[in-house]
N, C-alpha and C positions, 0 to 999 in steps of 0.2 A: 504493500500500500504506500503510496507518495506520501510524504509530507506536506502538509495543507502553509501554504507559503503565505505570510503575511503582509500587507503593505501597512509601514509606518507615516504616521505626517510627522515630520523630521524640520528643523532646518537646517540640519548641514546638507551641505549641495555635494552628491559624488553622483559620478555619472555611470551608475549600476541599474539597471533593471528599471524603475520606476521611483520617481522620489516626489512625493507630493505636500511641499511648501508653503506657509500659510504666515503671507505678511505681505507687504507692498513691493511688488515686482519692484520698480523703480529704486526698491533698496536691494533685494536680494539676484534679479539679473548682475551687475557688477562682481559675484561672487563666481558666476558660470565662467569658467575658463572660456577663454578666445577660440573661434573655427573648432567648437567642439560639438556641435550641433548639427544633424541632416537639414532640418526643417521645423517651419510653424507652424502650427494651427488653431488660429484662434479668434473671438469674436469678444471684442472689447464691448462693455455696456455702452450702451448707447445714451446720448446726452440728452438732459433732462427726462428720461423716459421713470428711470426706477429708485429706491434707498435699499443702497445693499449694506446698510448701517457699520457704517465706516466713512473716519473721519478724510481720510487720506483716498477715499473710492475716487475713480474718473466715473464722468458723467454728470456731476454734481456741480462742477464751476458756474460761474457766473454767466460766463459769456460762450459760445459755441467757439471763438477764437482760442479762449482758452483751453476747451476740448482738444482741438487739433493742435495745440502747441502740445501740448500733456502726450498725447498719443505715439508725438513725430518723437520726441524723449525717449517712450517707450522702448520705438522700436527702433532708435539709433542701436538702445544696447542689444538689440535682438539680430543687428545687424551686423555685431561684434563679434556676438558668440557661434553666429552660423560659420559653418563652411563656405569656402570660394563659393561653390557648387549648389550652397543650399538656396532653399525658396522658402517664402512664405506667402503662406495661403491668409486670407483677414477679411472675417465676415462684418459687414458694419450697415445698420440699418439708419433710415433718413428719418427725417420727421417737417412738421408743419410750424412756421413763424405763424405767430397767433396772438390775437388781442382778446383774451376772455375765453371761456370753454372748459371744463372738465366733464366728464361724463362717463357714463359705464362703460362707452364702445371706445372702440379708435385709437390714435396713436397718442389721444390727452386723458387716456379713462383713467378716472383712480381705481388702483389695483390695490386687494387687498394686502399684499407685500411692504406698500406706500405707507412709511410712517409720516414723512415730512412731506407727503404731495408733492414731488421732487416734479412732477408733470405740470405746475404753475409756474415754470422756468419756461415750458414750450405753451402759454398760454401771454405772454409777453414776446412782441417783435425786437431779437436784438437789435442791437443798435452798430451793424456791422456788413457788410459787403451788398447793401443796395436792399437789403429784406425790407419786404414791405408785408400786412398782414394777411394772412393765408397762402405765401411764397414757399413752396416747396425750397428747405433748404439746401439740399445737396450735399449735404454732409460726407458721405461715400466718397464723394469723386474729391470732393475739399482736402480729407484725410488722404486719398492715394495721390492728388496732386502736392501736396506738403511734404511725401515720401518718398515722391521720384524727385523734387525740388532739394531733397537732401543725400540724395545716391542712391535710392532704389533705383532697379529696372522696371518697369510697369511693362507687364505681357499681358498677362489675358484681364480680362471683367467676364465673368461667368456670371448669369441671371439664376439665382436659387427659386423656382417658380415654388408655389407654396401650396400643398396639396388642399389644405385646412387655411384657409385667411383668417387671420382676425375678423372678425364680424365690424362694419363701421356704419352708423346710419346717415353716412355725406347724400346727398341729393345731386352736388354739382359737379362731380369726376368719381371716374371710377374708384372702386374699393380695392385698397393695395394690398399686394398679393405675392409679390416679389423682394428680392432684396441681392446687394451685390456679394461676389465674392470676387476678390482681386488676387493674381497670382502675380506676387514681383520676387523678383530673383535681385542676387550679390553683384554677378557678373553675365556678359550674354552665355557663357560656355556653363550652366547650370544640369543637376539631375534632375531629369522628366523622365519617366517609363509609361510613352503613350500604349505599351502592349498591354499593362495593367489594369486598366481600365477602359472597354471601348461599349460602341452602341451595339444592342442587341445584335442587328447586321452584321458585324465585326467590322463597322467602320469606325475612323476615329471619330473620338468622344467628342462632340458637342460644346457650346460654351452658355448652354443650357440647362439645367437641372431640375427635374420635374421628382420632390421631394417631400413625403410625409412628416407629421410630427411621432415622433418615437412613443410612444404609451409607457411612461415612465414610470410616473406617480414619485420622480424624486425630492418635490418641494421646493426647486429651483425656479421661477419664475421663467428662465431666459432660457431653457436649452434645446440646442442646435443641433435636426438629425445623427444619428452615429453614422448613416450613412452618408454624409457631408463627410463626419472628419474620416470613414474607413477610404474616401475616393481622395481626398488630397494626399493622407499617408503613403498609399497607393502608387498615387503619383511621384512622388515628391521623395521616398524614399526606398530601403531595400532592407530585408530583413535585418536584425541586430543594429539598426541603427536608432539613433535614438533623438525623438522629437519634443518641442515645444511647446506649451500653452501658457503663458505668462496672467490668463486669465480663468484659471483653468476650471469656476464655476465649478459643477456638479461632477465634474471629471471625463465627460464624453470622449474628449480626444485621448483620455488617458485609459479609458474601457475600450476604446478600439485599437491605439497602438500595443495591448497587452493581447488583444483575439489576433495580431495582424506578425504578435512576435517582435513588434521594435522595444525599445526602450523609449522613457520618457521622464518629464520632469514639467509638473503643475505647478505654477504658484496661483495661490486665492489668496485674496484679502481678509477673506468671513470664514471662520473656524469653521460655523457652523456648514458650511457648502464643502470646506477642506474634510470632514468629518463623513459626509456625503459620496465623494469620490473614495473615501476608504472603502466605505461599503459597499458600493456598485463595483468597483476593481477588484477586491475581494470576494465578490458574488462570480465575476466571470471565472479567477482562477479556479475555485474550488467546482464550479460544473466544470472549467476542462479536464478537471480530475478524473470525473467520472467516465471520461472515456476510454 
């Protein structure tokens, strides 16, 4: 009989197996050794949207300019710690500049998670690149234009289409349904293994993504199909290697790079979500057992 293998939330940073991290990337990134990383995967919260009750959370600033400064920070060091070769994949949803609104539905509803209605941040038009009220912000493209403006490569924008929309009851435009993922790489001679994932047909894969919500039940507000992070992994790396979530939430990227055999390393801000991914991570090894 195997030995039932445990994942600790640790802070020391070694790059064995899985290490899942709980405190302020922006402090514990600088610990990751240099070009020791395949790749990233991950979906920073999105501004004004959520209280993930942390003082030091992104998404909370003031102003969406500060978002995007905070972000491009982020992922300087994320750019430090990859490989020549590595990419990162960065999911990031938009939102609506707004004079007044909260509501059940949509991208301003208060959500029961909301202790400080952090969604009355996107109910004020900032006061920053021409928003006027009800201006889709762009937030997505704002973030990847900030990251090629500071030495990312910007390759693909893949469309994450959304099996499940949020429910919104707008009258004036359609109900949003989509969201970006951006693939930017170190250097143009980067790892891609377009064999590893293709379309049904065995053509190559799409920059498309027609993707369910996972049926969790993990208490995380925010998380991102596993099959999001099993196809960027996929992509982006090769067995034993070992990838990134700097926001690592509920742990998705770090239950699929353990079904997929890479190595990894979560950091979260909220114990309580780092506490979350023990369990889901922990849930996968012990059914691999059984086989």
């Amino acid at each position: 009989m195997k030995k039932v293998e445990k994942i600790k939330i640790t802070n020391s940073i070694q790059l064995t197996d899985l290490q899942i991290l709980n405190g302020d990337c922006l402090k514990i990134l600088p610990g990751i050794p240099p070009e020791s990383l395949q790749c990233c995967i991950t979906s920073p919260p999105y501004w004004g949207l959520r209280d993930y009750n942390h003082s030091a959370q992104i998404g909370a600033e003031q102003s969406p300019v500060q978002y995007v400064e905070n972000l491009v920070n982020v992922f300087r060091e994320v750019h430090r710690v990859l490989r020549k070769d590595g990419t990162l994949w960065l999911n990031i949803g938009d939102g609506y500049a707004r004079n007044g609104g909260t509501g059940n539905c949509g991208p301003n509803a208060i959500v029961g998670n909301t202790k400080k209605l952090i969604q009355k941040r996107n109910c004020k038009v900032p006061n920053c690149w021409g928003l006027k009220d009800r201006d889709l912000m762009g937030l997505p493209w704002r973030v990847a234009f900030a990251l090629q403006e500071d030495g990312w490569i910007l390759r693909s924008r893949i469309t994450w289409i959304k099996k499940t929309a949020m429910p919104e009851s707008v009258k004036n435009r359609p109900t949003s349904a989509t969201e970006e993922i951006f693939l930017m790489s170190k250097s143009t001679s980067y790892y891609y293994d377009s064999k590893a994932v293709r379309e049904s047909t065995g053509a190559n894969l799409r920059n498309y993504w027609l993707l369910g919500p996972d049926v969790s039940g993990n208490g995380h507000p925010a998380t991102f199909p596993r099959e999001l992070a099993r196809r960027c992994i996929l992509l982006g790396s090769k067995v034993g290697d070992a990838v990134l979530d700097p926001f690592g939430g509920s742990g998705t990227t770090g239950v699929a790079a353990k079904e997929l055999e890479r190595k990894a390393i979560l950091i979260e801000i909220n114990p309580k979500y780092s506490k979350i991914s023990k369990k889901r991570i922990n849930n996968v090894i012990q059914k691999s057992l059984r086989f």
